[in-house]
C-alpha positions in Angstrom: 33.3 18.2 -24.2 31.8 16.6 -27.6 28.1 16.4 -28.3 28.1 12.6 -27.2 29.7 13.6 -24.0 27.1 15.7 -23.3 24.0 13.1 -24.5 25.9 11.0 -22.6 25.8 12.9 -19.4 21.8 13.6 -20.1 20.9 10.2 -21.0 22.4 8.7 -17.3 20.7 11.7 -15.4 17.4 11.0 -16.9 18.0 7.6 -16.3 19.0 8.2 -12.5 15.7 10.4 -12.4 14.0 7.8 -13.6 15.1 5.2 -11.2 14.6 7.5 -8.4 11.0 8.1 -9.1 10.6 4.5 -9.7 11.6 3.4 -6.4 9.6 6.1 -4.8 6.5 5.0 -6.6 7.1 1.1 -6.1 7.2 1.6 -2.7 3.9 1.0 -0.8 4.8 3.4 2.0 4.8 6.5 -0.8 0.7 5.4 -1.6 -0.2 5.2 1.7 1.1 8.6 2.5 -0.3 9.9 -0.6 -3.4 9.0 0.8 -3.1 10.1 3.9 -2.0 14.0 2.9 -4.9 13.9 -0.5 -7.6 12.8 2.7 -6.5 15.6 4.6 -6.4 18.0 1.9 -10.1 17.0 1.2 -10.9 18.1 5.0 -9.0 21.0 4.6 -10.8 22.4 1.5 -13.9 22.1 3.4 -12.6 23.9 6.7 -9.1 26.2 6.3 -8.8 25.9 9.7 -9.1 21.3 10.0 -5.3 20.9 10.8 -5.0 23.5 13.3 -3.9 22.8 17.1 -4.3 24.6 19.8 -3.5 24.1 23.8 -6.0 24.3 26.2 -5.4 26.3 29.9 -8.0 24.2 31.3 -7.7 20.8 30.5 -3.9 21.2 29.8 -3.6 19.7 26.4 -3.5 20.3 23.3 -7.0 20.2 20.9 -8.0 19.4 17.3 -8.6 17.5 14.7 -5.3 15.9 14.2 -5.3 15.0 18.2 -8.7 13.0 17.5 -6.7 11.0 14.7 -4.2 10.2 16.8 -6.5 9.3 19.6 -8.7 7.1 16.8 -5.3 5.2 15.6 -3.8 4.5 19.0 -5.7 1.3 19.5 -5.9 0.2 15.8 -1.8 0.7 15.8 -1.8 -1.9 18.4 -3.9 -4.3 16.8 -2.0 -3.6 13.2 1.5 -4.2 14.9 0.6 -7.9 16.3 -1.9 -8.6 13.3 1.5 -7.8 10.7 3.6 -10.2 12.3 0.8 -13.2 12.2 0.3 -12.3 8.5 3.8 -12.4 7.9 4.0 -16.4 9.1 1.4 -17.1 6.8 -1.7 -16.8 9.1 -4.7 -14.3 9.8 -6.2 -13.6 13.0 -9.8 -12.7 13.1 -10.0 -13.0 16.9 -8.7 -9.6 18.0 -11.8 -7.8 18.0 -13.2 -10.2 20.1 -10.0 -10.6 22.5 -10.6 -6.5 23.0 -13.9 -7.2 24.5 -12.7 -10.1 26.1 -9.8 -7.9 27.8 -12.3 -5.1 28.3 -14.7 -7.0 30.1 -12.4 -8.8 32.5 -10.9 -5.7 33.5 -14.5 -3.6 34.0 -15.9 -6.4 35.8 -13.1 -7.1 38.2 -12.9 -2.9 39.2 -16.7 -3.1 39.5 -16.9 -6.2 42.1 -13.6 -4.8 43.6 -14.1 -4.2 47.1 -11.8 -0.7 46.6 -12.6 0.0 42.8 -11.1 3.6 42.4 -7.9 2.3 43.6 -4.7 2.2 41.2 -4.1 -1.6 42.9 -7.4 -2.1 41.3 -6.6 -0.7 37.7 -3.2 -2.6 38.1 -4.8 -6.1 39.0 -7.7 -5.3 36.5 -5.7 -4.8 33.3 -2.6 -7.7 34.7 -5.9 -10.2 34.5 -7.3 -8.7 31.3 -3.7 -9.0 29.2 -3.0 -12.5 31.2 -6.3 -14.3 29.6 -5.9 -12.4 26.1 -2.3 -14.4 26.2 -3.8 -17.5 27.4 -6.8 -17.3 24.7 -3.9 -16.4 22.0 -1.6 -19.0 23.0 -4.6 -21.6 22.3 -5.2 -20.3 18.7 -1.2 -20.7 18.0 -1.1 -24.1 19.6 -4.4 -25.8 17.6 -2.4 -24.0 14.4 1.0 -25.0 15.1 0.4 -28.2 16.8 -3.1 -29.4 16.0 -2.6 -28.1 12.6 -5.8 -26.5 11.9 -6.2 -23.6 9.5 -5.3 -20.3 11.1 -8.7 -18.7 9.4 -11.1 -21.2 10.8 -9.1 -21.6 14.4 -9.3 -17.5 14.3 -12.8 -17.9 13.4 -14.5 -20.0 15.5 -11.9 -18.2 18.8 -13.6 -14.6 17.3 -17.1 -16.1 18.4 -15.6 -17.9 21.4 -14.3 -14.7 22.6 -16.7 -12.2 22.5 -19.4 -15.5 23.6 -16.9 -15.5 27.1 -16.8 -11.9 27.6 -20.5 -12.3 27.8 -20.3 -14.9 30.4 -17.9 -12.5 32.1 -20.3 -10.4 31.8 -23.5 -11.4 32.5 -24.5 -10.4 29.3 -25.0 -7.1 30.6 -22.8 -4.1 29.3 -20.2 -3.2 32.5 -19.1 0.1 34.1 -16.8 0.8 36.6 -15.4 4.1 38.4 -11.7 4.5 38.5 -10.0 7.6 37.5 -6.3 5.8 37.3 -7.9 3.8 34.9 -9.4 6.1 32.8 -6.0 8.0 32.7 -4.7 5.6 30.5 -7.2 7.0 27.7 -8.1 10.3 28.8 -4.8 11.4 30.7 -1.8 13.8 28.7 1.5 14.0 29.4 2.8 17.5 28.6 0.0 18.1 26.5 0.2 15.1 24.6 -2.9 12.1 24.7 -1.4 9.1 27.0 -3.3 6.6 24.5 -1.1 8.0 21.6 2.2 7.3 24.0 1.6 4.2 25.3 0.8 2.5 21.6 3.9 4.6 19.8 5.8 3.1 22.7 4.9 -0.3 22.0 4.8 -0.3 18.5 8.3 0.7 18.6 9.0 -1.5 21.6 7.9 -4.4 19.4 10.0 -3.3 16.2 13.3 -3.0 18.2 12.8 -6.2 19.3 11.9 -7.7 16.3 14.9 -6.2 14.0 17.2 -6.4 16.9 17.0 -10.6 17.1 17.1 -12.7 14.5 12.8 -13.8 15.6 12.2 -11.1 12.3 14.1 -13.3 10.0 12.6 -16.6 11.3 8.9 -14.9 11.0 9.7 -14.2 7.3 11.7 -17.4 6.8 8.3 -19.5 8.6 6.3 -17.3 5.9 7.9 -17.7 2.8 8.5 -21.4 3.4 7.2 -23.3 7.0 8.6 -26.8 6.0 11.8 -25.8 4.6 12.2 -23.4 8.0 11.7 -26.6 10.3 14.6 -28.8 8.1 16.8 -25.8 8.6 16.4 -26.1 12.3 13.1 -23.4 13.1 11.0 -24.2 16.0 8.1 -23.5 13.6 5.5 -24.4 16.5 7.2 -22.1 18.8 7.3 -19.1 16.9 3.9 -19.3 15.5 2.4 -20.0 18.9 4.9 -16.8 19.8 3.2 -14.3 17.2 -0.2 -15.1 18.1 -0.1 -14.4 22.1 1.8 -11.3 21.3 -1.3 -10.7 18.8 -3.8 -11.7 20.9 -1.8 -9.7 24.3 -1.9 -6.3 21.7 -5.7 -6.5 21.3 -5.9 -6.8 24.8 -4.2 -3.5 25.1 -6.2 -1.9 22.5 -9.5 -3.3 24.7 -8.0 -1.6 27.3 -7.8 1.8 25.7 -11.4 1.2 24.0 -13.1 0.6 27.1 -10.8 3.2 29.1 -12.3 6.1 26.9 -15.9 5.7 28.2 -15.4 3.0 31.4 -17.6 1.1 29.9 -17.6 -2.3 28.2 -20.2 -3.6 25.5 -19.8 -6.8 24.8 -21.3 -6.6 21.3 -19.9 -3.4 20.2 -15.9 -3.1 21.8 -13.8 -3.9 19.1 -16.6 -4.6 16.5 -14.7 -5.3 13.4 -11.3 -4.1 14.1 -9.9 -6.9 12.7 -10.7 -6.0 9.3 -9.3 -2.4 9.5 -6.3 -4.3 11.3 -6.2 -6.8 8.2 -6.6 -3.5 5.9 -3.9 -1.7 7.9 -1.0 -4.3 7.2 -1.8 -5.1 3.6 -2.0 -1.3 3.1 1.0 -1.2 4.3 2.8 -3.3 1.7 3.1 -7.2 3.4 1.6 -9.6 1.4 -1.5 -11.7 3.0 0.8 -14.8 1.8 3.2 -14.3 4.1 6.9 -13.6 3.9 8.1 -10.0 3.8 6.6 -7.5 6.4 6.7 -4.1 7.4 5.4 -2.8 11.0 6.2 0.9 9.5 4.1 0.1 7.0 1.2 -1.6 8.9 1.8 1.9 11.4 1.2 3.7 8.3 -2.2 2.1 7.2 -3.2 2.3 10.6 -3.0 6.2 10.5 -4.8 5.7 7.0 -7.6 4.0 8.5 -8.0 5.8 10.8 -8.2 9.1 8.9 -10.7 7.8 6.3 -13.0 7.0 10.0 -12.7 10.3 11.0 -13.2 11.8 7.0 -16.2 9.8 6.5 -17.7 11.9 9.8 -16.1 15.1 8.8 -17.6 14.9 5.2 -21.1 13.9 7.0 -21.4 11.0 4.6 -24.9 8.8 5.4 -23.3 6.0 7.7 -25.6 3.6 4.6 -23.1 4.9 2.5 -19.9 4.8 4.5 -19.0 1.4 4.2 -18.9 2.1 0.3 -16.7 5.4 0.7 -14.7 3.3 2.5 -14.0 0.4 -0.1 -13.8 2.4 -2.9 -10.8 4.6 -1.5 -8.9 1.7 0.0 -9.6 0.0 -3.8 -8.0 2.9 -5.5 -4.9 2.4 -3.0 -4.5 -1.3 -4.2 -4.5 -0.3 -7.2 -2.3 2.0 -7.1 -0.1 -0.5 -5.0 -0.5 -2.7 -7.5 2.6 -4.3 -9.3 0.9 -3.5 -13.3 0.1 -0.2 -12.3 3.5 1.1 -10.8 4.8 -0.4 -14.3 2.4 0.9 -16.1 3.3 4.4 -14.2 7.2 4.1 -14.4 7.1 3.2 -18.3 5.5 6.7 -18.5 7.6 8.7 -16.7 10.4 7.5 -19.1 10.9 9.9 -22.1 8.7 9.4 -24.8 7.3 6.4 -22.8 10.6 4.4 -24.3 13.5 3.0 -23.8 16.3 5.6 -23.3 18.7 5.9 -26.9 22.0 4.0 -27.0 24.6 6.0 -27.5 27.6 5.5 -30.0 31.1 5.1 -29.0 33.3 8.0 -30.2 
């Protein structure tokens, strides 16, 4: 083999490496995990013992810190799943914190004027009612977009203080409680040692992806995104699948309502699901689909969703002043962007080149 054989031979692995690494780091998925193992690490400097899990004989499930994440993101991994695909069309929905207290109030005050409230019939009816108007609320904010043709941020708007306004008529204004141990199952409950919440919202999460990637309603959600009037000369029933990916938005809060108010069988109109559609908003573009619709990726959006939801439970670990958590929060998730950023993975891929140049041509022999 002659020397430019050999320079040959180096010059294409480095290149390969090169190309390798510069995939990994353009990919948005690689930054959020980043994240995700460097806020852990952080924990785990402070206590050796943060990731551990252990079963308990009495309760029959398993214990620690990374079962409280996973409890925390169940509900925001709902949210994040139907939030993606509205982003992906173009819109925003800001009403699915307030469709969680909307869900959670129907269903607490229905068990709690039920005439046999500990019964499963009861739980069953209770939550059927709840995810029935969150669908009906939802499919009002897709028809007044897709129909009416009002702006998806101020139809989302003004339904956020409609909805959480109606879940205090529901409620009287007064915060609700009920008694119903089926109910309660659905937040509390394990199977085989593993939370229920965590199962239910993995399962449809993934429920929602195989149907999405299975059909051809993933490609008409991106092709609505990237370009809604050239979709509807092609054929698209734009209106339909827009008023499509807000009830399934809207229905997903209602779930995540029903695991919020499951936890403590209790709703509070002002507090359930206070802001959860920022961290839902945070999740997806975390997770690498752009706020202008088009592309999307529910792994991603799953992704940020674990993210968020470790930063909550960091920021209480790390017993940062809650003054000062909002901050802690915005300057990590500002790093990440950065980092995300299309100038930055450049920036970072020019570097890991040799030299910080172009590779050498090589002459023929």
């Amino acid at each position: 083999m002659t020397s430019n054989d050999r320079t040959s031979d180096g010059v294409a692995t480095a290149s390969r490496r090169t190309s390798v690494a510069g995939r990994a780091l353009g990919s948005p998925h690689i930054w959020a995990v980043a994240a995700i193992v460097g806020l852990l690490c952080i924990n785990l400097s402070k206590d050796s013992g943060y990731l551990s899990i252990t079963y308990s004989s009495s309760t029959g499930a398993f214990v620690g810190n990374l079962v409280d994440i996973a409890r925390a993101v169940a509900p925001l991994l709902v949210i994040s799943t139907g939030m993606c695909l509205v982003i992906a069309t173009g819109g925003i929905d800001l009403s699915v914190g307030s469709m969680m207290a909307v869900s959670g109030a129907v269903a607490m005050e229905y068990m709690s004027g039920s005439g046999i409230p500990e019964s499963l019939g009861a739980a069953a009816t209770a939550i059927l009612l709840a995810l029935l108007l969150c669908a009906v609320l939802g499919a009002v904010n897709g028809v007044l977009i897709s129909v009416v043709g009002l702006q998806p941020f101020i139809t989302t708007l003004v339904m956020m203080l409609a909805g959480r306004g109606l879940a205090k008529v529901i409620t009287s204004g007064q915060n609700t409680t009920a008694v119903n141990e089926h109910y309660r199952w659905i937040a509390n409950g394990h199977v085989l040692g593993v939370p229920v919440v965590l199962l239910i919202s993995a399962g449809v999460a993934g429920l929602v992806d195989l149907i999405i990637r299975r059909s051809a309603l993933g490609m008409m959600i991106e092709s609505v995104g990237i370009n809604a009037e050239a979709s509807r000369l092609a054929g698209l029933n734009r209106r339909a699948i827009l008023i499509t990916v807000y009830v399934v938005s809207a229905f997903l809060a209602g779930i995540a309502g029903i695991f919020s108010t499951a936890t403590v069988m209790t709703v509070d109109v002002s507090q359930t699901g206070y802001q959860f559609e920022l961290d839902a908003i945070l999740a997806v573009v975390i997770g690498g689909t752009s706020l202008a619709g088009g592309k999307f990726s529910l792994s991603g959006a799953a992704l940020g969703a674990v993210l968020i939801a470790t930063l909550d439970k960091t920021v209480v670990f790390l017993g940062i002043p809650a003054s000062a958590t909002p901050a802690f929060k915005a300057t990590v998730i500002i790093v990440l962007y950065v980092a995300q950023s299309p100038r930055f993975r450049g920036l970072v891929a020019k570097l890991r080149r040799p030299g910080g140049h172009r590779a050498p041509e090589v002459a023929a022999s």
